[in-house]
C-alpha positions in Angstrom: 0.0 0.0 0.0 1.7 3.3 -1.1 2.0 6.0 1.5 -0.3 9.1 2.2 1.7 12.1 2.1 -1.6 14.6 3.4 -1.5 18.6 2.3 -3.5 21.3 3.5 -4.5 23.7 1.3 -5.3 27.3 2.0 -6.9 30.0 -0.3 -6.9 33.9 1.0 -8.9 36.2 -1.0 -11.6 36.3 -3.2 -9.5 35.5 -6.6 -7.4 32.9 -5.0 -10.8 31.3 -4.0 -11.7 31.2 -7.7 -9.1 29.3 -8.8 -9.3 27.0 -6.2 -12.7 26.6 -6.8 -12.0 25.4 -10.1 -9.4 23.2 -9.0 -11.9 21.2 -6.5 -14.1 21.0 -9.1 -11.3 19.5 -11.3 -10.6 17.2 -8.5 -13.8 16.1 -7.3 -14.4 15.0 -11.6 -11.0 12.7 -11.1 -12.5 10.9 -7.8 -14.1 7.7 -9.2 -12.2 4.7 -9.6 -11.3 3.1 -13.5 -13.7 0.6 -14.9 -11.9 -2.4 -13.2 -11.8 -1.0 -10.0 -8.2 -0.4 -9.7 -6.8 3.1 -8.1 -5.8 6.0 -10.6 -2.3 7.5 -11.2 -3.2 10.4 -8.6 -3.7 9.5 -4.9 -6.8 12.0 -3.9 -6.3 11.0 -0.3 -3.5 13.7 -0.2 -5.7 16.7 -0.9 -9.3 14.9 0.5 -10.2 13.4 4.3 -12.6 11.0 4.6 -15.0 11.8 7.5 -19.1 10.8 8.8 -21.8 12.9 9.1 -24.0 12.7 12.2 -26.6 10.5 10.4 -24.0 7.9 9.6 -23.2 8.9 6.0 -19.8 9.5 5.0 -18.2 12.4 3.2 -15.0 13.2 1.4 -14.1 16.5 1.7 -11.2 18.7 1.0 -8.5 19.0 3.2 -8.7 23.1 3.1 -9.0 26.7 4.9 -10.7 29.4 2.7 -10.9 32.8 3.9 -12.8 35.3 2.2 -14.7 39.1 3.0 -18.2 39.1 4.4 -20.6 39.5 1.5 -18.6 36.8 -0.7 -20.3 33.8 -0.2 -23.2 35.2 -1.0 -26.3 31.4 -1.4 -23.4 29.4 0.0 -23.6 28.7 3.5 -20.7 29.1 6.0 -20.7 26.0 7.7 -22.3 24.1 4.9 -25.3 21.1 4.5 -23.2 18.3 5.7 -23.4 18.3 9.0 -26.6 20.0 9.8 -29.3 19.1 12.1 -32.3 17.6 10.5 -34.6 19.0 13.3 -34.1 22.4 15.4 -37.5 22.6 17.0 -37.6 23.3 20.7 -34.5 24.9 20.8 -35.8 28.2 22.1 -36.9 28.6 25.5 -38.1 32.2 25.1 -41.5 32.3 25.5 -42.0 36.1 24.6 -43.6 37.7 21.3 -40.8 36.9 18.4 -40.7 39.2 15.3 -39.2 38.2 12.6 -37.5 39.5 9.8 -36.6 38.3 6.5 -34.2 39.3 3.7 -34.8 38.1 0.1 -31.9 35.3 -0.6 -29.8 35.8 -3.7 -31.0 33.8 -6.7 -29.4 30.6 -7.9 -28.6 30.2 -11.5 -29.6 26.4 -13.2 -26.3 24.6 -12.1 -26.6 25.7 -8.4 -30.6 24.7 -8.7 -29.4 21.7 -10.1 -27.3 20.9 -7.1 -29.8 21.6 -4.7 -32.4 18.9 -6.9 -29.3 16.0 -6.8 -28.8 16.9 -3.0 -32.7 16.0 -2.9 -31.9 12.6 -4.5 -33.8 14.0 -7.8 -32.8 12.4 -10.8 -31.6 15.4 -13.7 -31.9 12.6 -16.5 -32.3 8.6 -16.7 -28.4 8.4 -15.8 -28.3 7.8 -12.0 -25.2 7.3 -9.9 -23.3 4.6 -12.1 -21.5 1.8 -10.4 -18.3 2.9 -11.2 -18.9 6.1 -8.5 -19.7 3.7 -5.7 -16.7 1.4 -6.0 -14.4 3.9 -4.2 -16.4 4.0 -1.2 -18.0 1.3 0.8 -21.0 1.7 2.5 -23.7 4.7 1.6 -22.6 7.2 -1.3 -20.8 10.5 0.3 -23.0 13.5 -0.5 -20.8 15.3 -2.3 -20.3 12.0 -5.3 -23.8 12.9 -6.4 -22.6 15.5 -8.0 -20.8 13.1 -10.3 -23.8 13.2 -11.8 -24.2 16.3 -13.7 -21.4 14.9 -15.5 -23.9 11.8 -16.8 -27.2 14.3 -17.1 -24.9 15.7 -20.8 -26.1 19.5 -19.4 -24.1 22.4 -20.7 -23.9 25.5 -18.3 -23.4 28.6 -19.4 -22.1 30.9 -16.5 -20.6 33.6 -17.7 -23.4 36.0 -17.2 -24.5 34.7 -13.8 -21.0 34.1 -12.1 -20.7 36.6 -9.0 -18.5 34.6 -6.9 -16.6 31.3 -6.5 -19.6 30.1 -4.8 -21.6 30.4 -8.2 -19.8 27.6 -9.4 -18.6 25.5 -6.5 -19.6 21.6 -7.3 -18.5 19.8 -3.9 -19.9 20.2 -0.5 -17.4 21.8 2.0 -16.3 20.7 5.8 -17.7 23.0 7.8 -14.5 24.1 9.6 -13.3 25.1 5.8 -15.0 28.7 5.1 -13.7 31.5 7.3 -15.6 34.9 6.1 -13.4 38.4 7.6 -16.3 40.4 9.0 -14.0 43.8 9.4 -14.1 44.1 5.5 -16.5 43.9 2.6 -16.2 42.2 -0.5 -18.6 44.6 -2.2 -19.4 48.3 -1.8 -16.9 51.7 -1.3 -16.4 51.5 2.1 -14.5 48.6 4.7 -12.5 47.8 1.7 -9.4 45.7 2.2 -7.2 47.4 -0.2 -3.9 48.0 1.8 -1.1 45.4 2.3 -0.7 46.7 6.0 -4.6 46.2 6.8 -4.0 42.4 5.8 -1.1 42.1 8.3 -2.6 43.5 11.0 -5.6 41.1 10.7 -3.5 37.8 11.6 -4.1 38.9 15.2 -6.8 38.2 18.0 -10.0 36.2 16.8 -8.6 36.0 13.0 -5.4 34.5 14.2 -7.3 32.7 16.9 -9.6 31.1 14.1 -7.2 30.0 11.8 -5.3 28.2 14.3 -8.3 26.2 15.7 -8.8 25.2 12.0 -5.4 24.5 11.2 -4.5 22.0 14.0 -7.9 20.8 13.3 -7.0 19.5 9.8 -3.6 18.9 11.0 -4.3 16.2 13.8 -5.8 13.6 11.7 -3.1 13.8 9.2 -0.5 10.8 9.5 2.1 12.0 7.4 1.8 15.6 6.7 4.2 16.8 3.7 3.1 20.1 3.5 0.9 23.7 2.8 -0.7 24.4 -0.6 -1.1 28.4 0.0 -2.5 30.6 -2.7 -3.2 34.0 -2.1 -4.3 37.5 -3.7 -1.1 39.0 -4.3 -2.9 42.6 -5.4 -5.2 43.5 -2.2 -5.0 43.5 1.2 -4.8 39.7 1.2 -1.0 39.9 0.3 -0.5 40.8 3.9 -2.3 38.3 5.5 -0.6 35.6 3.6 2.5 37.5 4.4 1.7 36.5 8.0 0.1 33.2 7.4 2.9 32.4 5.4 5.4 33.0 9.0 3.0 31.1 10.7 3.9 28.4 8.7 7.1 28.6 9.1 7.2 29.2 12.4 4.9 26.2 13.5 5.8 23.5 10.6 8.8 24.4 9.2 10.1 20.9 8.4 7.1 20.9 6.1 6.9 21.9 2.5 5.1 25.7 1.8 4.5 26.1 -1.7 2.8 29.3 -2.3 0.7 30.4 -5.2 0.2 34.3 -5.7 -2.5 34.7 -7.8 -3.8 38.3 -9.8 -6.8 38.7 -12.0 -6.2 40.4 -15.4 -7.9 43.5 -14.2 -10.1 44.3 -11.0 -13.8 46.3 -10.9 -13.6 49.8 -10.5 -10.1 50.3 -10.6 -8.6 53.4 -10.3 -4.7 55.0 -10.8 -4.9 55.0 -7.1 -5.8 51.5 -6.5 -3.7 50.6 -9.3 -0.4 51.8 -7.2 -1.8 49.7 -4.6 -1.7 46.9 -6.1 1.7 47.8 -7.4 2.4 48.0 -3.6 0.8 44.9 -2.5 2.1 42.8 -5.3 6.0 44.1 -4.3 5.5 43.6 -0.6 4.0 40.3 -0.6 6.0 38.8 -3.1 9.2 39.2 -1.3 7.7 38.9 2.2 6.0 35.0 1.4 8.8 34.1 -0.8 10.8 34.9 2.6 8.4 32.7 4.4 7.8 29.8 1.9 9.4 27.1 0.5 9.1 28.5 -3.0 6.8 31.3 -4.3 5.1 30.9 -7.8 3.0 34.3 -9.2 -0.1 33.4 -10.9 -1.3 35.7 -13.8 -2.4 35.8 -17.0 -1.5 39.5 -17.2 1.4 40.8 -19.2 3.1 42.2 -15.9 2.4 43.2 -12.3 2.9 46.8 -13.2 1.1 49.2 -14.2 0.8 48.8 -17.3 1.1 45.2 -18.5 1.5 44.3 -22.2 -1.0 41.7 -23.9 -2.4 38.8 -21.9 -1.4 35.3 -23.1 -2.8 34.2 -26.8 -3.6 30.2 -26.5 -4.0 29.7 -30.0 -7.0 26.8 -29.5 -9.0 28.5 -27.1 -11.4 31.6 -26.9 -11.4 33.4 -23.8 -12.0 36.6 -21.8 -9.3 36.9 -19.9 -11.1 40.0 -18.1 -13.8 37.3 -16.7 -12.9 35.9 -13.9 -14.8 32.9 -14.5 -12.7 32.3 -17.6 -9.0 33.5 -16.5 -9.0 31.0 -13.2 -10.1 28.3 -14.8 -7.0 28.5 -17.0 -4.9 28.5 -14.0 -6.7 25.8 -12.4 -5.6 23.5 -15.3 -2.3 24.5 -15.1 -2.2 24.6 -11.3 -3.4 21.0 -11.9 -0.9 19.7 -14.1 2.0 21.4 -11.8 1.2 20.1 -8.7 0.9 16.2 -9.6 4.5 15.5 -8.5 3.6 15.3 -5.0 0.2 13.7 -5.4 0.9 10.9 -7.3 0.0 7.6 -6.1 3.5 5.9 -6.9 6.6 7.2 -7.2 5.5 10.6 -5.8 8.3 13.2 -5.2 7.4 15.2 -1.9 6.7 19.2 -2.2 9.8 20.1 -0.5 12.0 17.6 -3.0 10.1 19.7 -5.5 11.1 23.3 -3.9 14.8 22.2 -3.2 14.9 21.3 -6.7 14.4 25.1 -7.8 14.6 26.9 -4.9 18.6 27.0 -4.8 21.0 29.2 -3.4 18.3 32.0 -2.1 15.9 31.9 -5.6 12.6 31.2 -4.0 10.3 32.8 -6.7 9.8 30.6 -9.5 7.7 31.3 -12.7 5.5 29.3 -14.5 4.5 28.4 -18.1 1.8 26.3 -20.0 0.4 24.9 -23.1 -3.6 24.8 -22.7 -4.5 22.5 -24.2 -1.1 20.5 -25.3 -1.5 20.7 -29.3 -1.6 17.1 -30.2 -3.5 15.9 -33.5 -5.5 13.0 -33.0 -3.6 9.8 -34.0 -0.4 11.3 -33.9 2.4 10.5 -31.5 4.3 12.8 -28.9 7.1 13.1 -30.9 5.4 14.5 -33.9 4.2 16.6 -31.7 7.3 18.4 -30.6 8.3 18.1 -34.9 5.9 20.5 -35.5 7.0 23.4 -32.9 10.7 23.4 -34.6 12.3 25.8 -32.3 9.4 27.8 -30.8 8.5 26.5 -27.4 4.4 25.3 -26.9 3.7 27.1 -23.8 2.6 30.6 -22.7 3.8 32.6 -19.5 1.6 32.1 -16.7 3.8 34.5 -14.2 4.0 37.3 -16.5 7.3 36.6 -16.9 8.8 35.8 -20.2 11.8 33.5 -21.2 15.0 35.2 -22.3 15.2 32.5 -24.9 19.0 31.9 -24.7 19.2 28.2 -23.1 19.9 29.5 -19.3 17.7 28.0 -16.7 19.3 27.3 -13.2 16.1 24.1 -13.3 13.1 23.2 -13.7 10.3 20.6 -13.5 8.1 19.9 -16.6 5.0 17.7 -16.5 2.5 16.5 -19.0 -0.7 14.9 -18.6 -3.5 13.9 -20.9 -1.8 11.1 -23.4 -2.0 7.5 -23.0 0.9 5.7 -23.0 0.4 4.2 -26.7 0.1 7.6 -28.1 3.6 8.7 -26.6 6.2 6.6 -28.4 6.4 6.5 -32.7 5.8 3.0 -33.5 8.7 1.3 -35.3 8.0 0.8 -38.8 8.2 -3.1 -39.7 10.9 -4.7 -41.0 13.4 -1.8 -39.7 16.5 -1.5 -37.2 15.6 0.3 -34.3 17.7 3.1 -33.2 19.9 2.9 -30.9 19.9 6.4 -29.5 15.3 7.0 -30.5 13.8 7.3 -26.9 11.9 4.5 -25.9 9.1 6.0 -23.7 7.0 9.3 -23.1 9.8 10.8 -20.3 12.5 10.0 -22.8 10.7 12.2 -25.6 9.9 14.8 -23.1 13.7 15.5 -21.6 15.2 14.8 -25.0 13.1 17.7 -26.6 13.3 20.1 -23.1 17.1 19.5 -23.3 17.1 20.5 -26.5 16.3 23.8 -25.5 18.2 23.9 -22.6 21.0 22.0 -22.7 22.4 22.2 -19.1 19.6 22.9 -17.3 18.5 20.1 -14.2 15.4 19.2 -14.7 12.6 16.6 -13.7 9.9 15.1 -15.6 6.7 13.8 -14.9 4.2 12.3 -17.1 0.3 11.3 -16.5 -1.4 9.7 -18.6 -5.1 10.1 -17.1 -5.8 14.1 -18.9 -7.5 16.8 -16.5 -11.5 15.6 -16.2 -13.2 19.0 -17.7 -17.1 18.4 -16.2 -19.9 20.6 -15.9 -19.4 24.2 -14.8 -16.3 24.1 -16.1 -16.4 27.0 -19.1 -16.6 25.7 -22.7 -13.8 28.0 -23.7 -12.0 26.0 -26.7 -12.4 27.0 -30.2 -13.9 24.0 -32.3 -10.4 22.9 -33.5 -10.4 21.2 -30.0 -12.1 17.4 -30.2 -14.5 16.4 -26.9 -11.0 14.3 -25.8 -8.8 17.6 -26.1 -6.9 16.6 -28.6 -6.8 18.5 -32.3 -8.7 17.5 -35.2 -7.3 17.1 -38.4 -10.4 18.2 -40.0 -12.1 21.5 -38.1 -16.0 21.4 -37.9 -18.0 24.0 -39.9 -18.7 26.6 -38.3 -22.5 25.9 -38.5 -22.0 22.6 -36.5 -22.5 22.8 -33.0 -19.5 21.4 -30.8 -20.1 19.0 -28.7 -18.3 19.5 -24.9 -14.7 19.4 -23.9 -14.6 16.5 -21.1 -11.0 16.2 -21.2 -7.6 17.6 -21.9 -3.9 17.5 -22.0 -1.8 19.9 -20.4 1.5 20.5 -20.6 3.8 23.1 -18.0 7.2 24.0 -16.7 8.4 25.6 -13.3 11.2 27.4 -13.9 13.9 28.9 -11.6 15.5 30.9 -14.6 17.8 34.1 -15.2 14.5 35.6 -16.7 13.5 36.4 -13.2 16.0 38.8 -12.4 15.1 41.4 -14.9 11.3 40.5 -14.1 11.7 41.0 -10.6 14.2 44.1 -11.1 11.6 45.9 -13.2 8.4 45.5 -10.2 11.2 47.1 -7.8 11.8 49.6 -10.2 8.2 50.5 -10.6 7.7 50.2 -6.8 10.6 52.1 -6.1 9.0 55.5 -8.3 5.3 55.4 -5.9 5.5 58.1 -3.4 2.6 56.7 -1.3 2.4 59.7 1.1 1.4 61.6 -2.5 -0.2 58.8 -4.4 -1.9 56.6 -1.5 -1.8 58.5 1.7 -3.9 55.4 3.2 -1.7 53.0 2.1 0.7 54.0 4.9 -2.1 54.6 7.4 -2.4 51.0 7.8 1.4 50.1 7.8 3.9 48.9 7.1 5.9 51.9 8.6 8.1 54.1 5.4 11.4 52.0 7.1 9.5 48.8 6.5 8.4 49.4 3.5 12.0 50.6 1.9 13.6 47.5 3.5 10.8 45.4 2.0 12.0 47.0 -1.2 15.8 46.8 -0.9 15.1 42.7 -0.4 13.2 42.4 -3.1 16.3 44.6 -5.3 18.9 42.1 -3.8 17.0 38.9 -4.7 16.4 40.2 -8.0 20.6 39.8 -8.1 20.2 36.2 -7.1 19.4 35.6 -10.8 21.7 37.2 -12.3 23.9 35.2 -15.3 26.9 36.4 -16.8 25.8 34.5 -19.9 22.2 35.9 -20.3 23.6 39.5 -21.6 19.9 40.9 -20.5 20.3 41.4 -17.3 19.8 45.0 -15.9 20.1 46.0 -12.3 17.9 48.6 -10.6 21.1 50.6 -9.7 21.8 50.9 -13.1 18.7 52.0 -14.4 18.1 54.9 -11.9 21.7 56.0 -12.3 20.8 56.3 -16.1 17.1 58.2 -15.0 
């Protein structure tokens, strides 16, 4: 029996709990075991706990804290449906006159009223629960499987009108120690915003603090061999201060445990303003350097073209139409890729552990990492991996996911590559009959893979990690592919007219890289550069209202200016410093 290597996972903010909401959702779709019963490649143990519901029934549930600002949640409930009372009657010993008073509940949109008819054990279509669902568990069917369903009912939601929050589009039933809402600050509205990195910091204190540790040893107690902290956070709001100091707390408490943290930004934000655009300039500085300080390694998480400013084009995947202003669209992007990046550690055999995966790239002080991805992998149908990687020639399949382009030149201190979505048979070329095999072809998928990323950097370390089983794309994931894109992900040779209507993408292959690269240093130079100009007494008096203190803020700075050196290459010839630059102002 393979070991459980548990991780708790953490979302903090409002954006950060989009993408993980897509990301359960992409999870909970992979839960049911193959046809012949036997376990998949991914071991969902180390992101799920099994537990029982007061009427006997049992659940599966992720292992996870989300904290978002009152007003978020808006039909979900706090402490969710799974462990409820069924009867609350006599409860109240107050015999007085009671008046009560009402507020009109927000309305569902068809998946959620969906939900609410499966959790009522109504049947959508004449596909019930199919056998293959129950085989995982023993015993009655965990709540939360029922959703399994939609994926058998062939319904095709479209959400992008009626998406408010993550809540809109959550699929799985929560634990109710999971939801923590902020009650100092609201999500919506002009006032009790949480805008300011220093407001974020200051909340990790008193019942804040007090609640997150009750839920964090909760979720850590019944975990036999905890490898670590999945933490992704706002990096442009307030937020980036509380994971700042959630991020310590970590550290402080379980530092022999893996922290891999996740800083994610939207493309753009609702009524933005110049002023709240320094901010986030501000936040994304300061939190960057302070939980790459804090964590194992720290991965940004945008599909904007920078964290300044003024960011160039957002990231053109050629077989997919998307609004990357949508929210709805933009994290589920990241969710794939998030998905694809994180199966080192949650593989069922041979799984590398989260720290193995940080030493590996975090070296010699270079905790921030970027990442890149091809969504979906462009494979033709009935083709083979290595035609594949024939037709790129030189250009490289994926797009930034970090904002942070590749210098291009070969130099990459390491990295770690994955690729999920192809079967085995479709990796390898079969040999042609009658022929000598070659004694230097590859002979498997991992072979292809480092042969062609060693091609393009030559000395780089790097590991690779294939899965065959593809990311499980069900209902509310967005239909965002263009009709190129065949229900099994893969490309057609012959494109559908444009009159024909496309049936759903269930599944597809995605291919990404973590990179610890010299590209960094110039990426990273240019935020402190930008930082560096703001004048927030003139700019964003409030800003400093809430902290940090000027002296914090321009030591903050200077770190983030000296590990901005860390990745600096002789070789790479593109490397500028920030000294330089404001001599030459």
């Amino acid at each position: 029996m393979s070991l459980c290597r548990e991780v708790i996972t953490l979302q903090l903010g409002h954006y950060s709990n989009f993408v993980g909401t897509h990301w359960w959702n992409l999870q909970d779709a992979s839960l049911c075991y193959d046809l012949d019963g036997s376990p998949g490649e991914l071991q969902s143990d180390v992101m799920f706990r099994e537990g029982v519901t007061h009427g006997g029934q049992v659940t599966y549930t992720p292992r996870l804290i989300a904290m978002d600002l009152k007003g978020s949640l808006q039909t979900l409930r706090q402490e969710g449906i799974l462990y409820e009372t069924e009867n609350h009657a006599g409860a109240f010993s107050w015999k007085g006159q009671v008046v009560t008073h009402k507020h009109t509940l927000p309305t569902k949109n068809a998946f959620l009223q969906d939900l609410d008819k499966l959790d009522n054990e109504e049947i959508l279509t004449e596909a019930d629960l199919h056998s293959s669902q129950q085989a995982q568990y023993s015993g009655a069917i965990p709540i939360q499987t029922v959703n399994s369903s939609l994926e058998h009912s062939k319904r095709v939601y479209s959400l992008e009108g009626n998406v408010r929050v993550w809540s809109d589009f959550l699929r799985l039933h929560l634990h109710p120690r999971t939801i923590s809402v902020i009650h100092q600050y609201n999500h919506d509205g002009e006032s009790d915003r949480l805008e300011a990195f220093g407001q974020g910091e200051a909340l990790c204190k008193g019942p804040v603090l007090d609640e997150l540790e009750d839920k964090l040893h909760f979720f850590i107690e019944e975990c036999d061999y905890l490898q670590g902290f999945q933490v992704l956070c706002d990096l442009s709001d307030g937020f980036s201060g509380l994971g700042s100091k959630v991020t310590e707390l970590l550290q402080d408490s379980y530092g022999g445990r893996g922290i891999l943290t996740w800083g994610l930004s939207p493309v753009s934000h609702a009524n933005s303003t110049p002023v709240r655009e320094h901010c986030h300039l501000l936040n994304c500085a300061l939190g960057m350097i302070h939980m790459a300080n804090h964590s194992s390694f720290f991965c940004p998480l945008t599909l904007r073209g920078g964290l300044g400013p003024r960011p160039t084009a957002t990231p053109d995947f050629t077989h997919m139409n998307y609004d990357p202003t949508l929210w709805y669209h933009s994290s589920s992007l990241l969710a794939l890729a998030l998905d694809t990046m994180t199966v080192s550690y949650r593989l069922r055999q041979h799984s590398n552990p989260m720290w193995q995966l940080a030493d590996a790239l975090a070296v010699s002080g270079r905790k921030v990492v970027s990442a890149y991805g091809a969504i979906p992998f462009p494979v033709v149908h009935g083709t083979h991996l290595s035609e594949a990687f024939d037709t790129f020639a030189d250009a490289l399949p994926w797009k930034p996911l970090s904002a942070c382009p590749e210098l291009g030149n070969g130099c990459c201190y390491g990295q770690s590559v994955a690729l999920r979505g192809l079967e085995r048979k479709c990796m390898v070329r079969p040999q042609v009959p009658g022929t000598q095999p070659l004694l230097d072809y590859p002979c498997s998928g991992e072979d292809i893979l480092a042969s062609w990323i060693q091609s393009h950097y030559p000395a780089s370390p790097m590991a690779v990690q294939i899965v065959s089983s593809a990311s499980k794309l069900t209902p509310p994931f967005p239909q965002i592919f263009n009709k190129s894109v065949s229900p099994q992900g893969l490309l057609q040779k012959q494109v559908p007219s444009t009159s024909a209507v496309a049936p759903p993408v269930v599944s597809v292959p995605v291919l990404t890289s973590l990179q610890s690269s010299p590209a960094i240093g110039p990426w990273l130079s240019e935020l402190h550069i930008a930082a560096s100009r703001l004048d927030p007494h003139r700019i964003a008096p409030s800003f400093l209202t809430h902290g940090p203190e000027p002296s914090d803020l321009q030591e903050a700075l200077e770190q983030l200016r000296v590990l901005a050196h860390c990745y600096h290459n002789e070789n790479s010839g593109l490397f500028h410093s920030s000294s330089e630059d404001d001599d030459n102002d």
